[in-house]
N, C-alpha and C positions, 0 to 999 in steps of 0.2 A: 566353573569357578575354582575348580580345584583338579593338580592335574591327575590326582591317583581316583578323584570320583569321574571322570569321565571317560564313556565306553571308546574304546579304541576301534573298534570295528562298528561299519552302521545295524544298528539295535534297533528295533522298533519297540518303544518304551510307552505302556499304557499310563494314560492320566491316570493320577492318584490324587485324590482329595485328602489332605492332613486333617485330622480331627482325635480330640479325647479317645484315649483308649480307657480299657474297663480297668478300676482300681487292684493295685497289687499290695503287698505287703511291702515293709519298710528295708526290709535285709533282700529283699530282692530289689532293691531301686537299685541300679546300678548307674557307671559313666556313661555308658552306648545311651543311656534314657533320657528322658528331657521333663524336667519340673517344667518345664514352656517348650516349648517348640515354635517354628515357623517354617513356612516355604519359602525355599529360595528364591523363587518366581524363575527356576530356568528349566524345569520341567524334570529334572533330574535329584535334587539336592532337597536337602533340610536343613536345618540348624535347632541342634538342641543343646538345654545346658543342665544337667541336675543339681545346680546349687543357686544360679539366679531367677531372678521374676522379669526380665524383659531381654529383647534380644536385640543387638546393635545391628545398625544394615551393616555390613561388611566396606572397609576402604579403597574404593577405586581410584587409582590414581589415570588420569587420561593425558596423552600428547606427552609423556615422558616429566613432566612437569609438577613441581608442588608449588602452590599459590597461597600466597599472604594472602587473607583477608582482613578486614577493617578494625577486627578486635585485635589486631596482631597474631595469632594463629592459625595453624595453616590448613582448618577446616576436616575433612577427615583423614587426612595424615600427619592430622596435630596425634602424638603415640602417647605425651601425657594428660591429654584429657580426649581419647576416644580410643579402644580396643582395637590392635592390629593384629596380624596376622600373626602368630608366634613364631619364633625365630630365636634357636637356641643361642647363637653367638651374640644375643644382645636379651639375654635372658631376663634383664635386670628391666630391662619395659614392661615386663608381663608385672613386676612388684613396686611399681610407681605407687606410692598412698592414695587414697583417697582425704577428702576432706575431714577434718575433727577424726583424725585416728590418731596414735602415737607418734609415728614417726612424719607424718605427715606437716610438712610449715604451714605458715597462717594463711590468714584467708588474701590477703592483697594481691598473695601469688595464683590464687584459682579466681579473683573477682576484676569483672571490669573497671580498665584504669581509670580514672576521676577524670572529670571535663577539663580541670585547670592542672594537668598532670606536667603543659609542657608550657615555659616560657621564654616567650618571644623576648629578643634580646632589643629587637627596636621599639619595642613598648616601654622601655627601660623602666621596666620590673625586678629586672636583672641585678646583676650587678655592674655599678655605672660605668666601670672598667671594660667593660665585656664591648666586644665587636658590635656595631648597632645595623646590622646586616640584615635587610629583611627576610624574615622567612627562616633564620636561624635564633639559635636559643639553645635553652638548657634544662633538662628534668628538673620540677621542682623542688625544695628542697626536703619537704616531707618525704613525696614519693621516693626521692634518693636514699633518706635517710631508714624507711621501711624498708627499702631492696639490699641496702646493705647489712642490713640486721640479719635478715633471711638467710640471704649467703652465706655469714658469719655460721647461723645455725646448721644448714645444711654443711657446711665442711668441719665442722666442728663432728656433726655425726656419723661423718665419714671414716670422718679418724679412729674417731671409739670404734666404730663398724669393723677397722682392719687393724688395732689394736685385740679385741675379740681372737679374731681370726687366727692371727699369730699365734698368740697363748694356745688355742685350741690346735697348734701345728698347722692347720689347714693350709692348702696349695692354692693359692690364688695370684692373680698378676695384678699388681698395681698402678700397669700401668694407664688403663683405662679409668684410674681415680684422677690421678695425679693430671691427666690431660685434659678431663672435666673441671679441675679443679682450677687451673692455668686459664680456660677459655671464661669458666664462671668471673674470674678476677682481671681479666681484660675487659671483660663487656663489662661492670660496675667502674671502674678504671676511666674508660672512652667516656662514659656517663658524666663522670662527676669534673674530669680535667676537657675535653674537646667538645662545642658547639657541634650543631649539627640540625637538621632539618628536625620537622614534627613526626613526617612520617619514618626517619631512621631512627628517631628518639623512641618510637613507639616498637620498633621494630629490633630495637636492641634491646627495650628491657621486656618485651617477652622471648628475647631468646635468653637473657639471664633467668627469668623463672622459667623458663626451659630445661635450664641447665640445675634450677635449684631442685625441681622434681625427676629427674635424669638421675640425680645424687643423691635424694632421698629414697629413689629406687634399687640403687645400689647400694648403698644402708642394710635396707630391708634382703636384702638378697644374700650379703656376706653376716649377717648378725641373723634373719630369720630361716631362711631356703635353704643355707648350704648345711646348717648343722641337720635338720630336715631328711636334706639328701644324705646324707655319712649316717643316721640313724634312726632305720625305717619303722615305724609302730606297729606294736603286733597288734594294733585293732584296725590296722589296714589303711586308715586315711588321718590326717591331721587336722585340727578345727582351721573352720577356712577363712583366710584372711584378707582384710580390706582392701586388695590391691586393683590396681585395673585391669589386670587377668590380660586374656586374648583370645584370636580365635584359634582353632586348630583346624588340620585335613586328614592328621593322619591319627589310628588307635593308639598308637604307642607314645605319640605325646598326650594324648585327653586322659590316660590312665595316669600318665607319670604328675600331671597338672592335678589330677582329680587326689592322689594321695599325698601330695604336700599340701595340697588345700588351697591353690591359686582357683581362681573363677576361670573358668572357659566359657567358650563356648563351640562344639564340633560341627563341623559341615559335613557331612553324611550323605549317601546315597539311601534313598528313600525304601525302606522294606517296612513289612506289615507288622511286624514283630517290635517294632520301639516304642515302648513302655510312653507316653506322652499323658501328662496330668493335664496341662492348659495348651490352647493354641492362642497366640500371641502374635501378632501383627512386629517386626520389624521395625525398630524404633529410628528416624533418622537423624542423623547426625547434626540437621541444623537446630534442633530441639535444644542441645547443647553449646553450637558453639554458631559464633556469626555465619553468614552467608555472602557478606557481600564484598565484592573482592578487592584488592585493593592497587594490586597490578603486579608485585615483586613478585618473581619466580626463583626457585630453586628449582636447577637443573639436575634431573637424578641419570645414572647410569643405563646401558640395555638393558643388563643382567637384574635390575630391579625396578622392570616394570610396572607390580602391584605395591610397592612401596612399603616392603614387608620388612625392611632392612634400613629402619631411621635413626640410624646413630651419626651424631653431630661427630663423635671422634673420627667419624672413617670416609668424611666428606672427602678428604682432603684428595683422594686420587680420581672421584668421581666427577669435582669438577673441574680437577686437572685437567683430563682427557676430552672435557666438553669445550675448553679454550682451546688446546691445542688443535681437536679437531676442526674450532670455528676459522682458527685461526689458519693452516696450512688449507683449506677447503677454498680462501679468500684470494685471489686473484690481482696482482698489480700490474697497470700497465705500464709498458715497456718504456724505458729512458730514452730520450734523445742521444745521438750519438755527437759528442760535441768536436769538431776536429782544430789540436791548436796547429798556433803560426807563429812566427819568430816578430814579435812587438815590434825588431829594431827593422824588418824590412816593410817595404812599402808592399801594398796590393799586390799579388800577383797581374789582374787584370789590367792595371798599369804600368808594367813594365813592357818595353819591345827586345824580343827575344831573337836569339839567330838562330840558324838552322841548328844549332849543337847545344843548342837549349841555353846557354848563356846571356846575359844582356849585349848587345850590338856597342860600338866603337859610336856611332852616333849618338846614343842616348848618353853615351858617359860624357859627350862632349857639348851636351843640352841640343845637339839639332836635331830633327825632325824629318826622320823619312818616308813619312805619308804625306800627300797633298789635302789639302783642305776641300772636302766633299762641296761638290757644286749643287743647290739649291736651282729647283727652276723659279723665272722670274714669277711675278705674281704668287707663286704657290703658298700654300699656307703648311704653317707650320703645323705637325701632328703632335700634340701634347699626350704623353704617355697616361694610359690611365693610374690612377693610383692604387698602389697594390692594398689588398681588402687585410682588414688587421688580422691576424693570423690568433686562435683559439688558444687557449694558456691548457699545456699539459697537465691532465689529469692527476699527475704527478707532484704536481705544484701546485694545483688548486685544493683548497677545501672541500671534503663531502664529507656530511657528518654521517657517523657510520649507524646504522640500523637500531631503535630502540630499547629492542628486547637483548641487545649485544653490551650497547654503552649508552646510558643519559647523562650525556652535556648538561651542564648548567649556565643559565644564559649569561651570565658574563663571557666562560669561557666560549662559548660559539661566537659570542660579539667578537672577542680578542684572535681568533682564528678567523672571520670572516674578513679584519680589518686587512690582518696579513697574507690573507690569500690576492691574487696566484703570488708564490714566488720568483725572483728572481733566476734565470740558467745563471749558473757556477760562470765567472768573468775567465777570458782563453787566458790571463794572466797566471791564474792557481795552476793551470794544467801545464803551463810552459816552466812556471818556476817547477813544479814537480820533474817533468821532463829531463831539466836542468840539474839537478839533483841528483836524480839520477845517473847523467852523465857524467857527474863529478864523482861519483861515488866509484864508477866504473871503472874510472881514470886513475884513482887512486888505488883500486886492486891490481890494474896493471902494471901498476908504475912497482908496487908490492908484489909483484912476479918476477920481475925485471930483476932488483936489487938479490931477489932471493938466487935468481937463476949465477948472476953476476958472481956471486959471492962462491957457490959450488965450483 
């Protein structure tokens, strides 16, 4: 599970059964200890936390892939409402609020969206101007008018957050506000002026309250954590706050966690000596959030296979690299080679030529120096069969390209299937081209000429 608790060389590792240990005193509780504990189920591992009462299954991401499900959240690598993996460059996931705390927004943002959240513009509910496109629509205007509130709040506490910060001199980069703060006000934006499906309407305004807990956690991180870190207590640990914490592998972050007061929880290699008050079953993650999928995928990078590293700011080269690679991976077949001809002369196959390859003295003079092929009497004539219609290059025809790449929407497949195959480019475009060229030629030389002349 984790790659500093697994034995490098083969170990033969005796079962161990987790259970209560014998009570200790309060100043001996330490981080390595677990007020709960549980088994990792991989025959190696634990999971303990001394400041929570249950323990999250840990987030697997499988097939390189994160999946929307049906609440619009992407299930356990949703990072503001279920515990990830800790990861310092995105420190500010581990201090996402929790509900009814201070810094935390209302509730619309952590509760399931209302059944009449989204209206259909062909129901003309709408507004009667609007496109009456089935299957498109618009957030309704409550739920619009809640998410825009929110945002308001969440950037608003932003500000103060790095307003704080400045006074206090502190060193921090802005610029991971400022692009949260851009992408929060595009998606309310998209919302409120562009139509669009149910499930992108569903699917856009929980990446806005994505973004609005993303911001509220960076709040909490430059107004709460950093002053924290710059001025450590001499009583060792700091009271511990609401946040949605995470998990850890290694000691050096569960100590650094455990004295600003964030919730962990440590994956451990299992020895007899961990302090455990309760053993605690593994809570899973559909407890809290949907299960059922809904089909979008977000494609994540190699380098972040367990999907320890959910920052919306840093998509932007991860799934760069997954279009380019689909893209250059993708294969077209080869073009027809088209060969032109001079429009003003006739067939080649109709002309009769002389030995010197020129047309003959008889043909310019219209007569004819073949005789007319003798037919035997009675014979019948042989009717050529008819050539079989020849298959429209691949090039030219329509193939809608693979699902999980690109979803057409059915008009536009109508409107591509009407125009497939294409027409081949007419020998005219390539002759006038030709032509063009030859004049362009003519005119450099003609331009060599004068210049030579004149020396």
């Amino acid at each position: 599970m984790a790659d500093a608790n697994v034995a490098t060389r083969f170990t033969q590792l005796p079962r161990f059964i987790l259970k209560p240990t014998l009570p200790r005193l309060a100043q001996e509780f330490s981080e390595f200890d677990g007020a709960v504990a549980a088994d990792a189920l991989d025959h190696v591992n634990v999971i303990t936390s001394p400041t929570q009462s249950w323990i999250p299954q840990p987030p697997i991401i499988s097939h390189r892939e994160i999946t929307t499900f049906s609440d619009g959240w992407w299930g356990p690598q949703e990072y503001t409402r279920w515990p990830q993996m800790f990861n310092e460059s995105v420190f500010h996931h581990a201090c996402i609020p929790l509900r009814d705390t201070p810094y935390a927004p209302g509730h619309s943002v952590y509760d399931i969206l209302p059944a009449d959240f989204f209206l259909d513009s062909a129901r003309g509910l709408s507004n009667p101007y609007e496109c009456e496109t089935p299957g498109f629509g618009r957030v309704g205007a409550t739920t619009l008018a809640e998410l825009r509130r929110e945002a308001v709040f969440a950037i608003d506490k932003l500000k103060t957050a790095e307003m704080k910060a400045r006074a206090r001199r502190d060193r921090f980069d802005n610029a991971l506000g400022s692009v949260l703060r851009i992408m929060l006000r595009n998606a309310v934006d998209r919302l409120e002026h562009l139509p669009c499906t149910e499930t992108h309407a569903l699917v856009t305004v929980r990446m806005a309250h994505r973004l609005i807990l993303e911001i509220c956690g960076l709040s909490v991180y430059y107004d709460v954590v950093t002053p924290r870190i710059a001025n450590p207590t001499p009583q060792g640990t700091y009271p511990l706050l609401r946040v949605r914490g995470g998990l850890v592998r290694n000691g050096a972050a569960a100590q650094l966690l455990y004295r600003l007061g964030i919730p962990f929880w440590f994956i451990q290699r299992f020895r007899p000596d961990i302090f455990v008050r309760r053993v605690v079953p593994m809570r899973p993650w559909t407890d809290v959030l949907d299960s059922n999928p809904l089909g979008m995928k977000v494609p994540k990078s190699w380098y972040d296979a367990d999907g320890t590293n959910q920052d919306s700011a840093r998509w932007v080269h991860p799934s760069l690299m997954y279009v380019c690679s689909t893209l250059c991976s993708a294969r077209l077949p080869r073009l027809e080679d088209v060969v032109a001809r001079n429009v003003d002369e006739a067939p080649v196959a109709k002309k009769h030529k002389g030995p010197s390859g020129l047309p003959t003295q008889q043909e310019e003079t219209g007569g004819s120096s073949s005789k007319a092929k003798k037919t035997r009497r009675g014979g019948k004539k042989h009717h050529a069969q008819p050539a079989q219609p020849r298959l429209p290059h691949p090039a030219f025809a329509y193939q809608p390209p693979p699902s999980d790449i690109l979803a057409d929407t059915s008009n536009w497949r109508h409107a591509l299937n009407a125009a497939s195959p294409l027409p081949h480019p007419p020998s005219k475009a390539a002759y006038i081209v030709r032509q063009k060229k030859e004049q362009l030629v003519m005119t450099e030389l003609n331009n060599i000429q004068l210049l030579i002349e004149k020396q």
